[in-house]
Z-matrix of the N, CA and C atoms (Angstrom, degrees):
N
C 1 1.452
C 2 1.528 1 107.72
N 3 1.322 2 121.40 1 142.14
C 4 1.426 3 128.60 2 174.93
C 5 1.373 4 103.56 3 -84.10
N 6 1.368 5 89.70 4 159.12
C 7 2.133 6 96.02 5 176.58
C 8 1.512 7 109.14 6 -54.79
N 9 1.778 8 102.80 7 -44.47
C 10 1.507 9 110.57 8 -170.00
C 11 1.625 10 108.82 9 -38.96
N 12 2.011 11 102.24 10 -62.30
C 13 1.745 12 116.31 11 168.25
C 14 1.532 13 101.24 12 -40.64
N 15 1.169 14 129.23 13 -94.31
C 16 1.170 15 111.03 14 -160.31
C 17 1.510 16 117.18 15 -58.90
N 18 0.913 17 137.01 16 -24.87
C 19 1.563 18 111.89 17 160.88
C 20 1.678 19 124.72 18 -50.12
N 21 1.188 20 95.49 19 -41.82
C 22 1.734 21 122.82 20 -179.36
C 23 1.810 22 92.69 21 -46.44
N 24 1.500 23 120.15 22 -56.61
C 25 1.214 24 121.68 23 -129.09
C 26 2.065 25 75.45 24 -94.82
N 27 1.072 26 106.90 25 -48.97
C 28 1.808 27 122.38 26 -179.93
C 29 1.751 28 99.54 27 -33.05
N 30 1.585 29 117.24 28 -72.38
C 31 1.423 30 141.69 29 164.57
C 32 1.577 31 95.07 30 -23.83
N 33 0.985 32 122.26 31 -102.51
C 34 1.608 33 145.35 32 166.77
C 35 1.591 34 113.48 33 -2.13
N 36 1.917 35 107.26 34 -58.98
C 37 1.624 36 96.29 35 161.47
C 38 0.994 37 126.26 36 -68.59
N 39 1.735 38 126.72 37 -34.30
C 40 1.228 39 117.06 38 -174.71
C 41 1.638 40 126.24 39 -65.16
N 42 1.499 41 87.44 40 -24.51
C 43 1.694 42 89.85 41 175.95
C 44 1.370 43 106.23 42 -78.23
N 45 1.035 44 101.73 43 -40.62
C 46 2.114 45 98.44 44 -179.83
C 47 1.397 46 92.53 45 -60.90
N 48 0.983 47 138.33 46 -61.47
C 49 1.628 48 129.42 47 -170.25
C 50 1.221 49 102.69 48 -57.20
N 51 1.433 50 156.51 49 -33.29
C 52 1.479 51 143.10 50 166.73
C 53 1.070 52 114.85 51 -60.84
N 54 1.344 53 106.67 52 -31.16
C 55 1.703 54 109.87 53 -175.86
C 56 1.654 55 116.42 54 -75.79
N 57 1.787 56 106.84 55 -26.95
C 58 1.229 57 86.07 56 175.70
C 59 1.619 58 118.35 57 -104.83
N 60 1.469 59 108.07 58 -0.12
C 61 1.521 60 95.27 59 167.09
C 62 1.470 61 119.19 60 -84.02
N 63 1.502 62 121.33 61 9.07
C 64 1.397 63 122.94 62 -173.44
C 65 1.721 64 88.31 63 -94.82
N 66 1.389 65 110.35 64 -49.62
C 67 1.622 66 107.14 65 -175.34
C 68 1.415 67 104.41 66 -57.03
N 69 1.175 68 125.46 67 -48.81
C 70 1.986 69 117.89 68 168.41
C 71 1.144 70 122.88 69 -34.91
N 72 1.565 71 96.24 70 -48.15
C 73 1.563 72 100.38 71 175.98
C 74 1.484 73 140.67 72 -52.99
N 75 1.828 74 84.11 73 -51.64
C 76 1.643 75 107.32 74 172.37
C 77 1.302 76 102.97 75 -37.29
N 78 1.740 77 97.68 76 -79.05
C 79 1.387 78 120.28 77 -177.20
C 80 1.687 79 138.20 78 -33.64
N 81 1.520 80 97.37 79 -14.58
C 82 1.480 81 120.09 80 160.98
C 83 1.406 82 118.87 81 -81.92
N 84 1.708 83 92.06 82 -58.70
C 85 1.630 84 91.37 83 167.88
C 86 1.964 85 128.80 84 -59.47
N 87 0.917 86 110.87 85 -20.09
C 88 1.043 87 122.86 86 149.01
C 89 2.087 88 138.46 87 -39.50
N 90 1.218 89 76.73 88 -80.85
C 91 1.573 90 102.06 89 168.85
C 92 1.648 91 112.39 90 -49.94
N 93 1.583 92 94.94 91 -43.70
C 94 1.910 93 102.54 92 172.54
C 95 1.630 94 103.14 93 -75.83
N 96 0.784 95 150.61 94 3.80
C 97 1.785 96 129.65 95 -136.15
C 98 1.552 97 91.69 96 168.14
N 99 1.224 98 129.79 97 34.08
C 100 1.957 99 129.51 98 163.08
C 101 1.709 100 104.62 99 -55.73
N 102 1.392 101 82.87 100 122.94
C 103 1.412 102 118.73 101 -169.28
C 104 2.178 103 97.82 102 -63.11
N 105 1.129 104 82.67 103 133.16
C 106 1.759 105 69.10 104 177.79
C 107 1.774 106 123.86 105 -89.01
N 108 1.169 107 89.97 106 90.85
C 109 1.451 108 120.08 107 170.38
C 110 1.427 109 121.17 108 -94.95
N 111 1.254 110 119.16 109 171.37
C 112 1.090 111 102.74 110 164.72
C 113 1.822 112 122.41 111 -91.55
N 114 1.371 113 105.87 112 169.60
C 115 1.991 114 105.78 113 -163.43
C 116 1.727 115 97.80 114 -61.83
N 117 1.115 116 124.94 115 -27.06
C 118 1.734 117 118.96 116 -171.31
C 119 1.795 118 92.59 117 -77.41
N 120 1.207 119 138.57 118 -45.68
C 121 1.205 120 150.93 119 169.13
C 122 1.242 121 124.98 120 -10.26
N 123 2.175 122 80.07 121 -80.24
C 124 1.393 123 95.95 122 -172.50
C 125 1.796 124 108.12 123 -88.34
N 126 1.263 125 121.40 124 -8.95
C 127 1.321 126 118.22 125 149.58
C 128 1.853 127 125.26 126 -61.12
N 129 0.755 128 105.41 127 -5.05
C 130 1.300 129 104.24 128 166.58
C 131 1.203 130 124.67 129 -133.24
N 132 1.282 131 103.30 130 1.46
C 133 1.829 132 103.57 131 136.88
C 134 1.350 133 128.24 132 -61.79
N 135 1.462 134 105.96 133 -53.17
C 136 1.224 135 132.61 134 -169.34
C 137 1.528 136 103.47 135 -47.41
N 138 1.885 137 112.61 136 -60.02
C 139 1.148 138 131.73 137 148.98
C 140 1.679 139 121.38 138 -15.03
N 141 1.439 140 96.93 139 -75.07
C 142 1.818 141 96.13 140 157.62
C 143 1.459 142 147.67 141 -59.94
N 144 1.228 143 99.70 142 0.92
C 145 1.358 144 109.73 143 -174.03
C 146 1.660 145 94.13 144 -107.19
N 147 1.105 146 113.95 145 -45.67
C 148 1.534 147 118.63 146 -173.56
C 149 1.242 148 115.35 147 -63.20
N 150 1.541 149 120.53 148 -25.89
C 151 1.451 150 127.22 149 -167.82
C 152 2.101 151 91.19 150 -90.90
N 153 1.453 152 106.03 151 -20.05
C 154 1.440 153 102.30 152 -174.44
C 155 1.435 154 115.84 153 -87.73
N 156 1.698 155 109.91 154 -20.59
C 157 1.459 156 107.52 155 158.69
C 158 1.118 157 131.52 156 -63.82
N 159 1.516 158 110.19 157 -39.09
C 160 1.824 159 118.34 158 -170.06
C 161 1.715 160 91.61 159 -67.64
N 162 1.197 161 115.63 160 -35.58
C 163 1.510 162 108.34 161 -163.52
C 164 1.379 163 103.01 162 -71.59
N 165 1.431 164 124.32 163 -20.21
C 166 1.301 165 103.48 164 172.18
C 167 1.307 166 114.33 165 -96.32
N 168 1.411 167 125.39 166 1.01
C 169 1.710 168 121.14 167 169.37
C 170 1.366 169 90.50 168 -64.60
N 171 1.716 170 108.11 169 -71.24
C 172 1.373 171 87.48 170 -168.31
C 173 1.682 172 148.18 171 -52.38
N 174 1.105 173 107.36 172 -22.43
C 175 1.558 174 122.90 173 164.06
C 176 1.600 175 109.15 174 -73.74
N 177 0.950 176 122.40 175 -28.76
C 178 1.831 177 117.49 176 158.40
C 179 1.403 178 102.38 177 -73.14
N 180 1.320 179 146.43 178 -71.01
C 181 1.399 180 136.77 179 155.04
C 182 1.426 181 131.12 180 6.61
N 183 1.723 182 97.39 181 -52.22
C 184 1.575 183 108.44 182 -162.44
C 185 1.723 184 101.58 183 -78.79
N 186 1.457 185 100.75 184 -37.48
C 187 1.273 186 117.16 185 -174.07
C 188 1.356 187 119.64 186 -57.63
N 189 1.510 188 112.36 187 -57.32
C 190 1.651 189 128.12 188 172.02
C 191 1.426 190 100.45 189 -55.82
N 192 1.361 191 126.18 190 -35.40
C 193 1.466 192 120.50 191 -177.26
C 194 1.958 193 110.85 192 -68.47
N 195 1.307 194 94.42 193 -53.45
C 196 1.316 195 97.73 194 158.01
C 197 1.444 196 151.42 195 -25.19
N 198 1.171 197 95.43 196 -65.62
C 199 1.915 198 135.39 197 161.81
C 200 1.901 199 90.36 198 -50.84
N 201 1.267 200 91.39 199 -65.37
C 202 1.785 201 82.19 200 -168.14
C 203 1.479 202 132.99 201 -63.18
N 204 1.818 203 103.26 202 -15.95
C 205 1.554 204 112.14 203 152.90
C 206 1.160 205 138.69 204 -68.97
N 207 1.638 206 100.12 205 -30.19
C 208 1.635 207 102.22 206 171.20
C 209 1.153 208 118.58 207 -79.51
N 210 1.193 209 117.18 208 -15.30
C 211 1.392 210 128.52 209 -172.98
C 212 1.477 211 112.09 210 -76.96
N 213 1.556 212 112.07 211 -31.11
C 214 1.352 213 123.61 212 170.75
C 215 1.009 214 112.37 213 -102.26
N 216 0.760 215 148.13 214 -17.14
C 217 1.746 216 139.29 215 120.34
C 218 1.347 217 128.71 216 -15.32
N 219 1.191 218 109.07 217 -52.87
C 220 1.515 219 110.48 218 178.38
C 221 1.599 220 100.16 219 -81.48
N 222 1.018 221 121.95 220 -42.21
C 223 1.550 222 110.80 221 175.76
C 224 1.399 223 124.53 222 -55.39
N 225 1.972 224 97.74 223 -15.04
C 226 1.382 225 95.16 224 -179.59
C 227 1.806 226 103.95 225 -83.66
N 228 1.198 227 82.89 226 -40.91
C 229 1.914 228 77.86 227 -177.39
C 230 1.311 229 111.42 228 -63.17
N 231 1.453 230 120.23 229 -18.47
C 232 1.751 231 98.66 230 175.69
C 233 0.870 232 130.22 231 -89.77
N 234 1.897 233 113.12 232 -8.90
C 235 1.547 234 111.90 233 170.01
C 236 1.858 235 105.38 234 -82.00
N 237 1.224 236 110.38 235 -18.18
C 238 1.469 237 105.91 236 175.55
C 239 1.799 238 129.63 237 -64.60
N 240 1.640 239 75.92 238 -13.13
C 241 1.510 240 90.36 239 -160.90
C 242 1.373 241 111.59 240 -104.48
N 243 1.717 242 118.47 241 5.95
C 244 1.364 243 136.87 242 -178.16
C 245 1.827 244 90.26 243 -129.69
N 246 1.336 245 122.32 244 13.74
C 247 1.168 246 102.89 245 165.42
C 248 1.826 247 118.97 246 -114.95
C-alpha cells in the first residue's frame, strides 16, 4: 500500500467514524425527544436510523479490514525484497 492508500483509507475511517457517532447521537436525541409523529412513523424512522448505523459499522469494518491487507502486503513485499 502507498502512503497516498493509506492515508486515503486513514481519511475514509475517520469520516465514517464521525458519521457514526453523530448518527448515535441523533439517535439518542431522538429516543429522548420523539418527534410527534405518528407510532408507525416514528418506527420506521427508528428502522432508518438503525439500518444507517450498521451501515456505518460495516463500512468502518471494511476499512480496518482493508488497512490490514495493505499492511500485509507491504510486509509481504519487504520480506521479498530482503530475500
Amino acid at each position: 500500500m502507498t502512503p497516498d492508500e493509506a492515508e486515503m483509507l486513514r481519511l475514509a475511517k475517520s469520516k465514517a467514524q464521525k458519521l457514526l457517532d453523530d448518527l448515535i447521537r441523533q439517535q439518542a436525541s431522538l429516543d429522548a425527544n420523539p418527534p410527534k409523529i405518528s407510532a408507525e412513523n416514528l418506527a420506521l424512522g427508528r428502522e432508518a436510523m438503525q439500518n444507517a448505523i450498521a451501515s456505518a459499522r460495516r463500512t468502518i469494518k471494511a476499512l480496518e479490514e482493508a488497512e490490514q491487507i495493505g499492511l500485509e502486503e507491504n510486509e509481504d513485499d519487504d520480506i521479498g525484497r530482503y530475500n
